[in-house]
PyMOL Python script that loads the backbone (N, CA, C, O; Angstrom):
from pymol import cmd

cmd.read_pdbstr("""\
ATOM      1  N   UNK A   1      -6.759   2.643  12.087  1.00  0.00           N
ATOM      2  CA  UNK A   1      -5.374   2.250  12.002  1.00  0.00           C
ATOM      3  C   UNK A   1      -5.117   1.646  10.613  1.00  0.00           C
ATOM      4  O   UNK A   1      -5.802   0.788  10.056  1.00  0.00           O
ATOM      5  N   UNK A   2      -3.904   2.304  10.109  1.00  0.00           N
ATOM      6  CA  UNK A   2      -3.549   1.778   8.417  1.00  0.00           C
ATOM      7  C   UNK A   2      -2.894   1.017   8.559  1.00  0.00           C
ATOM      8  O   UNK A   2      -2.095   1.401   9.413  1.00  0.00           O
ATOM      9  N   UNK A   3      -2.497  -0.645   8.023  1.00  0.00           N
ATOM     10  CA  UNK A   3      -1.550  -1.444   8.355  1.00  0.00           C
ATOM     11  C   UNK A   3      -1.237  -2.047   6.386  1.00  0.00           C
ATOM     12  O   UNK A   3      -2.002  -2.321   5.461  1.00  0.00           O
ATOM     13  N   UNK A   4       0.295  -2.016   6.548  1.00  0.00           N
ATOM     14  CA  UNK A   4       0.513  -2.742   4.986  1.00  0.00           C
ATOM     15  C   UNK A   4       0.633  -3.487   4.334  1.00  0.00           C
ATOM     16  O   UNK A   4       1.521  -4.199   4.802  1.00  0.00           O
ATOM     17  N   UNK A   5       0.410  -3.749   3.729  1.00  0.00           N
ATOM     18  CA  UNK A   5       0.158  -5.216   3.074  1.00  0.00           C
ATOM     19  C   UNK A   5       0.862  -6.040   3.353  1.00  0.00           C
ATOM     20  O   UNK A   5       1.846  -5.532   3.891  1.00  0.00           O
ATOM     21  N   UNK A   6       0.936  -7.028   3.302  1.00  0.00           N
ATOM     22  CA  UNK A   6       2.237  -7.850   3.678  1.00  0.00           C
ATOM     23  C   UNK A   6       2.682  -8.602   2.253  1.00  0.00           C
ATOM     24  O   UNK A   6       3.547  -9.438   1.992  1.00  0.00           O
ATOM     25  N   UNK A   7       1.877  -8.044   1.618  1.00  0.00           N
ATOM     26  CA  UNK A   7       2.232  -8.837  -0.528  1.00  0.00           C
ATOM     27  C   UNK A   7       2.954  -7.496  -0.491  1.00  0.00           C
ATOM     28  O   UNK A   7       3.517  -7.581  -1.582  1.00  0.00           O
ATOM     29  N   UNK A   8       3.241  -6.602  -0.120  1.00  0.00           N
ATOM     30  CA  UNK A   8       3.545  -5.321  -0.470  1.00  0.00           C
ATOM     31  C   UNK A   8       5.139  -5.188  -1.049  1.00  0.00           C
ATOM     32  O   UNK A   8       5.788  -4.581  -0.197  1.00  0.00           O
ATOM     33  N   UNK A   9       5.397  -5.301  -1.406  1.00  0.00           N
ATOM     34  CA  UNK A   9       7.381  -5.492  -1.765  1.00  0.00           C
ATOM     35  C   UNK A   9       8.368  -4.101  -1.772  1.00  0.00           C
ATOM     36  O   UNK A   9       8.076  -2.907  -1.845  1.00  0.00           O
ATOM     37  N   UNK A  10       9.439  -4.686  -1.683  1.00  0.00           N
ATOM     38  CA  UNK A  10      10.455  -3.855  -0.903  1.00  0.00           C
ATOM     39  C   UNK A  10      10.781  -2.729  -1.775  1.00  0.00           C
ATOM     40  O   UNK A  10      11.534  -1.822  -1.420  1.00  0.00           O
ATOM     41  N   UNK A  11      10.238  -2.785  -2.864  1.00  0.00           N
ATOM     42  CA  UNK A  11      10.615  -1.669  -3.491  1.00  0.00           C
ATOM     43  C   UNK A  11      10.354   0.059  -3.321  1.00  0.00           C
ATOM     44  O   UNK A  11      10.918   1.101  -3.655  1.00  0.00           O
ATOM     45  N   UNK A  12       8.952  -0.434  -2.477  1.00  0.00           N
ATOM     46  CA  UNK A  12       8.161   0.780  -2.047  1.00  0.00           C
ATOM     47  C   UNK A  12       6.974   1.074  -2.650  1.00  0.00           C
ATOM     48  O   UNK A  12       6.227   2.048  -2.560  1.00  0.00           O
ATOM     49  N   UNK A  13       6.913  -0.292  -3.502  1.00  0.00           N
ATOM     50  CA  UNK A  13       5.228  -0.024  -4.135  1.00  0.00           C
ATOM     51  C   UNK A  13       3.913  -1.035  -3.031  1.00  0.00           C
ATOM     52  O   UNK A  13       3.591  -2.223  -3.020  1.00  0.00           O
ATOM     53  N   UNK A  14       3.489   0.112  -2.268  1.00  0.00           N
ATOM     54  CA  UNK A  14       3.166  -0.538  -1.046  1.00  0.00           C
ATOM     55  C   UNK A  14       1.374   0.056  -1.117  1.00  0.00           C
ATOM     56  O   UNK A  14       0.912   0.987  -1.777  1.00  0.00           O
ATOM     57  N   UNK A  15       0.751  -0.796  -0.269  1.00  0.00           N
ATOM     58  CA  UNK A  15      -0.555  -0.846  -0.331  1.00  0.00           C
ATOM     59  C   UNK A  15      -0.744  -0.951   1.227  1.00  0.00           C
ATOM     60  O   UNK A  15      -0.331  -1.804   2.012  1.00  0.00           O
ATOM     61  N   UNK A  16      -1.842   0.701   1.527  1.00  0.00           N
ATOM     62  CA  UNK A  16      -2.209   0.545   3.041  1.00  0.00           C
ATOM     63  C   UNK A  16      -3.619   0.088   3.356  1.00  0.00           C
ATOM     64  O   UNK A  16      -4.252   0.320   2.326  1.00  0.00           O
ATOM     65  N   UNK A  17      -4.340  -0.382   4.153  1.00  0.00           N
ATOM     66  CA  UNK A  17      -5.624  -0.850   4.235  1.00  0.00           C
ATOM     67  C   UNK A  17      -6.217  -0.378   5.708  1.00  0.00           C
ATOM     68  O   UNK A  17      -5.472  -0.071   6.639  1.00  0.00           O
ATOM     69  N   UNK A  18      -7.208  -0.367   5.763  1.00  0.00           N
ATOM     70  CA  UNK A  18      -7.958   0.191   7.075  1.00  0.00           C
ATOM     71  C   UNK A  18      -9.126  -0.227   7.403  1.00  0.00           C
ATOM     72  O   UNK A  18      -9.984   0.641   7.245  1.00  0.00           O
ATOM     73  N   UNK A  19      -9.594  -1.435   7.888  1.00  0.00           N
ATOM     74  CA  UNK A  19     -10.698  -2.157   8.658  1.00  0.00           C
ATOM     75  C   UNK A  19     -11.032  -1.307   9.786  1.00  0.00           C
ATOM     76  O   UNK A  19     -10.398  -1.248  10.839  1.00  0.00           O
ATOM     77  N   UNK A  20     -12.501  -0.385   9.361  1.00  0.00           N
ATOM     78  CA  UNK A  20     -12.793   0.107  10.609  1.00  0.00           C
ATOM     79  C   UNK A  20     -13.760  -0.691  11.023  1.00  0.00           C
ATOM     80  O   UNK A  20     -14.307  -1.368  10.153  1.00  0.00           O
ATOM     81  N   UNK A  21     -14.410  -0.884  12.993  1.00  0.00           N
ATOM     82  CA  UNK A  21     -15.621  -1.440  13.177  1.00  0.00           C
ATOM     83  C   UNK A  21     -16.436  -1.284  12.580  1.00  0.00           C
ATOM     84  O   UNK A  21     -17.025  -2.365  12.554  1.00  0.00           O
ATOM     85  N   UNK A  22     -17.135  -0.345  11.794  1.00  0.00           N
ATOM     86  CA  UNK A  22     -17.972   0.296  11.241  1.00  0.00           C
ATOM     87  C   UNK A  22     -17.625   0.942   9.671  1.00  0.00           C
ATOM     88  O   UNK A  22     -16.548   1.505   9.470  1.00  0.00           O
ATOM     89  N   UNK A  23     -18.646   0.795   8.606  1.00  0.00           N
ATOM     90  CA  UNK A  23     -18.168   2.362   7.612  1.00  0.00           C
ATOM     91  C   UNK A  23     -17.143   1.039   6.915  1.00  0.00           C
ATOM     92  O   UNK A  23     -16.960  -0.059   7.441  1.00  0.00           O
ATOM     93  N   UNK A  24     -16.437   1.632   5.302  1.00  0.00           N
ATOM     94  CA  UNK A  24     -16.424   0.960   4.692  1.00  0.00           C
ATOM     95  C   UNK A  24     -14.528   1.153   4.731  1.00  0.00           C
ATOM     96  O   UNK A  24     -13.969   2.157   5.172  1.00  0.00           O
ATOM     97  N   UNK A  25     -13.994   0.244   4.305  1.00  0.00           N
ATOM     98  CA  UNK A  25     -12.778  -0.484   4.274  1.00  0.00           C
ATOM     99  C   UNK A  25     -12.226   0.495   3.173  1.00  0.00           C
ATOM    100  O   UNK A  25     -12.723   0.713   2.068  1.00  0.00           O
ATOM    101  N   UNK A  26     -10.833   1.157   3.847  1.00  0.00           N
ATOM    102  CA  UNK A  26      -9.955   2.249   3.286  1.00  0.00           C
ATOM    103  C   UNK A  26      -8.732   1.860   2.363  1.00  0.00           C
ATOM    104  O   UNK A  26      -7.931   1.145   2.965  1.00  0.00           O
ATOM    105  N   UNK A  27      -8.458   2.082   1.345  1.00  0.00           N
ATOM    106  CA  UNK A  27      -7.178   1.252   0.984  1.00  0.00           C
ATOM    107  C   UNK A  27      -6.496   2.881   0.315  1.00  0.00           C
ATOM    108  O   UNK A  27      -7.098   3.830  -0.187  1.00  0.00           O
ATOM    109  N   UNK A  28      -5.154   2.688   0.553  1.00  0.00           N
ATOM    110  CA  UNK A  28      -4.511   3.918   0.009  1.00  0.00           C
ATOM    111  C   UNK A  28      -3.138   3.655   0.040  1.00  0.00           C
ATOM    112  O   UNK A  28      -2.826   2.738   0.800  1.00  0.00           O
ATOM    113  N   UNK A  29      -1.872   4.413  -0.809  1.00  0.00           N
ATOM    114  CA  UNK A  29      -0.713   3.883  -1.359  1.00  0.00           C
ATOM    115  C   UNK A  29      -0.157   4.952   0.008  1.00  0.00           C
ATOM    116  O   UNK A  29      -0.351   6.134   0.292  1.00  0.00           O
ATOM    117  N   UNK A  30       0.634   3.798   0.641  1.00  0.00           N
ATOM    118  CA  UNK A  30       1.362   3.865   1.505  1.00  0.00           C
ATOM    119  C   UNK A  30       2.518   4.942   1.839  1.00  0.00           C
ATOM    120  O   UNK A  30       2.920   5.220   2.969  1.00  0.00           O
ATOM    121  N   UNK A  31       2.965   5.486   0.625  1.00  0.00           N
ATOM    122  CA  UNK A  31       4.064   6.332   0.552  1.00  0.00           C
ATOM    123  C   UNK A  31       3.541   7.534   0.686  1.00  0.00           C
ATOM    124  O   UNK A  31       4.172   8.507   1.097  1.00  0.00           O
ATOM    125  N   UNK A  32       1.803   7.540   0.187  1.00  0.00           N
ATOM    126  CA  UNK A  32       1.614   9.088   0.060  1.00  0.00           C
ATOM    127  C   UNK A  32       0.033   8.775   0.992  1.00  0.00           C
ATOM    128  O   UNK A  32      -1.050   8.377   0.562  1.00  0.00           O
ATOM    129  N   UNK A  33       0.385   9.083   2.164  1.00  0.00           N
ATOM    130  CA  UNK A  33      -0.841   8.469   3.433  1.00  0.00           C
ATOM    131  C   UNK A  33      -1.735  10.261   3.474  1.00  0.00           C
ATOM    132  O   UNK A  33      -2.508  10.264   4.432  1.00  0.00           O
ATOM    133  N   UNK A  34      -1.772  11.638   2.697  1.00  0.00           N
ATOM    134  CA  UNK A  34      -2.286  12.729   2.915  1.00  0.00           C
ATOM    135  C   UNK A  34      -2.836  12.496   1.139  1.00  0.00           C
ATOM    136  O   UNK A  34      -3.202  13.533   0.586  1.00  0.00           O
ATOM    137  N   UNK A  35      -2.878  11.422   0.449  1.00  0.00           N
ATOM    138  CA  UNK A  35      -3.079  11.228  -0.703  1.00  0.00           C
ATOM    139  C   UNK A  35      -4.543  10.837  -0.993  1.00  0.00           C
ATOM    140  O   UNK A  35      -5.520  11.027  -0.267  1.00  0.00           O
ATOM    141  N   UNK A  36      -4.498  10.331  -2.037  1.00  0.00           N
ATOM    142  CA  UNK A  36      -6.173  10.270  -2.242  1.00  0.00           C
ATOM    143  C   UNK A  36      -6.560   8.376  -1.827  1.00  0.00           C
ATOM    144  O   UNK A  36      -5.836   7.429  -1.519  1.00  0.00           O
ATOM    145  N   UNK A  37      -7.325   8.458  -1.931  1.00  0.00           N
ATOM    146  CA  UNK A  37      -7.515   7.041  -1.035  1.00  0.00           C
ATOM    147  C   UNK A  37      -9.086   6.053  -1.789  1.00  0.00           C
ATOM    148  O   UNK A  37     -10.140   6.619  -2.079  1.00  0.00           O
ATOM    149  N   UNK A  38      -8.927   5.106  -1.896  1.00  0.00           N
ATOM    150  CA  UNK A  38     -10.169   4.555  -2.008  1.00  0.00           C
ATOM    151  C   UNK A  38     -11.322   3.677  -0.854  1.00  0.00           C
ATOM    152  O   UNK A  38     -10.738   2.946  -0.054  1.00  0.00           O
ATOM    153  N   UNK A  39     -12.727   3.715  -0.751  1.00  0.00           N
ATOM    154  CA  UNK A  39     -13.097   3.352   0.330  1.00  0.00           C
ATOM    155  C   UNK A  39     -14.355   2.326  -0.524  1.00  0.00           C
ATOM    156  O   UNK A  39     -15.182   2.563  -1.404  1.00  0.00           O
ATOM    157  N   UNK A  40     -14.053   1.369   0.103  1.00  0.00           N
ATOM    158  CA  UNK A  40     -15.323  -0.253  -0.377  1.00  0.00           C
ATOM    159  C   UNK A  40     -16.142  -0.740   0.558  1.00  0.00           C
ATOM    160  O   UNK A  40     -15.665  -1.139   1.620  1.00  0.00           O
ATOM    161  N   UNK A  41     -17.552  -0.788   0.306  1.00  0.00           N
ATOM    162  CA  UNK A  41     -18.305  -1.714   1.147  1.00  0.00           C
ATOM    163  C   UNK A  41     -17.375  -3.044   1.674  1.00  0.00           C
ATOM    164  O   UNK A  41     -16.612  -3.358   0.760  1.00  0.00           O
ATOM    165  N   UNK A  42     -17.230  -3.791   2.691  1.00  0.00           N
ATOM    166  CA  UNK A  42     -17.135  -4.910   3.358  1.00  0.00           C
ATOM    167  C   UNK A  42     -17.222  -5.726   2.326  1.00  0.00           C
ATOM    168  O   UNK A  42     -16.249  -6.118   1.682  1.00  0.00           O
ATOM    169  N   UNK A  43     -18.337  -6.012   2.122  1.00  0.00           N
ATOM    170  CA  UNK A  43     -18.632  -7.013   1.195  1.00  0.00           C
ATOM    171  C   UNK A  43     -18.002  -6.881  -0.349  1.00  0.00           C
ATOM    172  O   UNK A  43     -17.687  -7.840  -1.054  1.00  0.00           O
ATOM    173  N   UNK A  44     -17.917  -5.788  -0.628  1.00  0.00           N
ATOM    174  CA  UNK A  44     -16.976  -6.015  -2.262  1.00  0.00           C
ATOM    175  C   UNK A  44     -15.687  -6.185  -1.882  1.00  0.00           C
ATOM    176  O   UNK A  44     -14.899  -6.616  -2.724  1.00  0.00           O
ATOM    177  N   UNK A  45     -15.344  -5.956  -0.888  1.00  0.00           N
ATOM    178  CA  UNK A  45     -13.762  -5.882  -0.504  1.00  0.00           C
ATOM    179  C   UNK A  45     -13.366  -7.915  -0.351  1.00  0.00           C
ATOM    180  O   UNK A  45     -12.508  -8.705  -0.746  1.00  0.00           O
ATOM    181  N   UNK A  46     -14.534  -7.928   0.406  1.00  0.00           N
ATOM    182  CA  UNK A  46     -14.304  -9.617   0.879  1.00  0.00           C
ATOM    183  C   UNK A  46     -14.314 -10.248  -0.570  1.00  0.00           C
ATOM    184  O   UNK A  46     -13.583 -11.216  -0.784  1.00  0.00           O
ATOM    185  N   UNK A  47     -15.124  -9.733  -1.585  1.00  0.00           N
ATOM    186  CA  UNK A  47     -15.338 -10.591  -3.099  1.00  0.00           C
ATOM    187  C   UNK A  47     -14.000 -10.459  -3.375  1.00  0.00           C
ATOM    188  O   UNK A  47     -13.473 -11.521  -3.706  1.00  0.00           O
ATOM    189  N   UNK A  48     -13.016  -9.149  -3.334  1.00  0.00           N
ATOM    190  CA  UNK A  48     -12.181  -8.695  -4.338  1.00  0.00           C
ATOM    191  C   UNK A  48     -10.899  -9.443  -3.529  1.00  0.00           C
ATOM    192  O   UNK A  48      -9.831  -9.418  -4.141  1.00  0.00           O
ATOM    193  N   UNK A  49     -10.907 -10.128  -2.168  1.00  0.00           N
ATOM    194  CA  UNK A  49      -9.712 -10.642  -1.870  1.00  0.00           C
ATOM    195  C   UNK A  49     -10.132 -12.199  -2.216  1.00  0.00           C
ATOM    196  O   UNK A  49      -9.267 -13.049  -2.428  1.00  0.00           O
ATOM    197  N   UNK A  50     -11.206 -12.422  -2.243  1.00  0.00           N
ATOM    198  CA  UNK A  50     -10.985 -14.049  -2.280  1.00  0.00           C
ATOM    199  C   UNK A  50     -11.495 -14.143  -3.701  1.00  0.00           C
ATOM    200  O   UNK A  50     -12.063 -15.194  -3.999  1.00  0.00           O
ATOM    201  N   UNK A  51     -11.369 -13.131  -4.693  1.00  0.00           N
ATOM    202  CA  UNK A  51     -11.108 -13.147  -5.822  1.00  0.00           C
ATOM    203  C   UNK A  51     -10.156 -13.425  -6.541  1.00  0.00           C
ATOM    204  O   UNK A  51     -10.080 -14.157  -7.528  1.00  0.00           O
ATOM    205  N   UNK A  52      -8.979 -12.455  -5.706  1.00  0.00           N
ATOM    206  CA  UNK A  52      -7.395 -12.801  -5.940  1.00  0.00           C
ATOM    207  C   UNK A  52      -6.416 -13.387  -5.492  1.00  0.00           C
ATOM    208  O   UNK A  52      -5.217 -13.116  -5.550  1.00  0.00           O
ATOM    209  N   UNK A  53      -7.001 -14.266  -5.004  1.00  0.00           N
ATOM    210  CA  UNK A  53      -6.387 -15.522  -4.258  1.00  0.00           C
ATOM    211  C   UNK A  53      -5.313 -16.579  -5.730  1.00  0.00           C
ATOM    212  O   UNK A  53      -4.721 -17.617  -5.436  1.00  0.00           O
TER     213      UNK A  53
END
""", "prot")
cmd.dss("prot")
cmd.show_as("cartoon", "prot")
cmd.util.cbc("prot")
cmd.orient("prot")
C-alpha cells in the first residue's frame, strides 16, 4: 500500500512511500504511480528520515 506524504504540498509535487513487512521501503512520485520508483534498505531509509528532521 502507497500512502503520501503528508510534507507533500498542494501543488502536486507529491511523494509516495511503501513500508512493506518485508523487502525494502518503496518511494515514488505520486502523480506518475506506473513510473520509475526508488527502493532502500530499512535502515538507510530510517538514517535518511531522522536525518531530515
Amino acid at each position: 500500500m502507497w500512502r503520501t506524504s503528508s510534507y507533500s504540498s498542494e501543488n502536486g509535487s507529491c511523494v509516495a512511500v511503501r513500508f512493506p513487512a518485508a523487502g525494502p521501503v518503496g518511494v515514488r512520485d505520486s502523480k506518475n504511480p506506473a513510473g520509475p520508483g526508488l527502493a532502500f534498505p530499512a535502515s538507510a531509509w530510517a538514517g535518511f528520515v531522522k536525518r531530515s528532521k
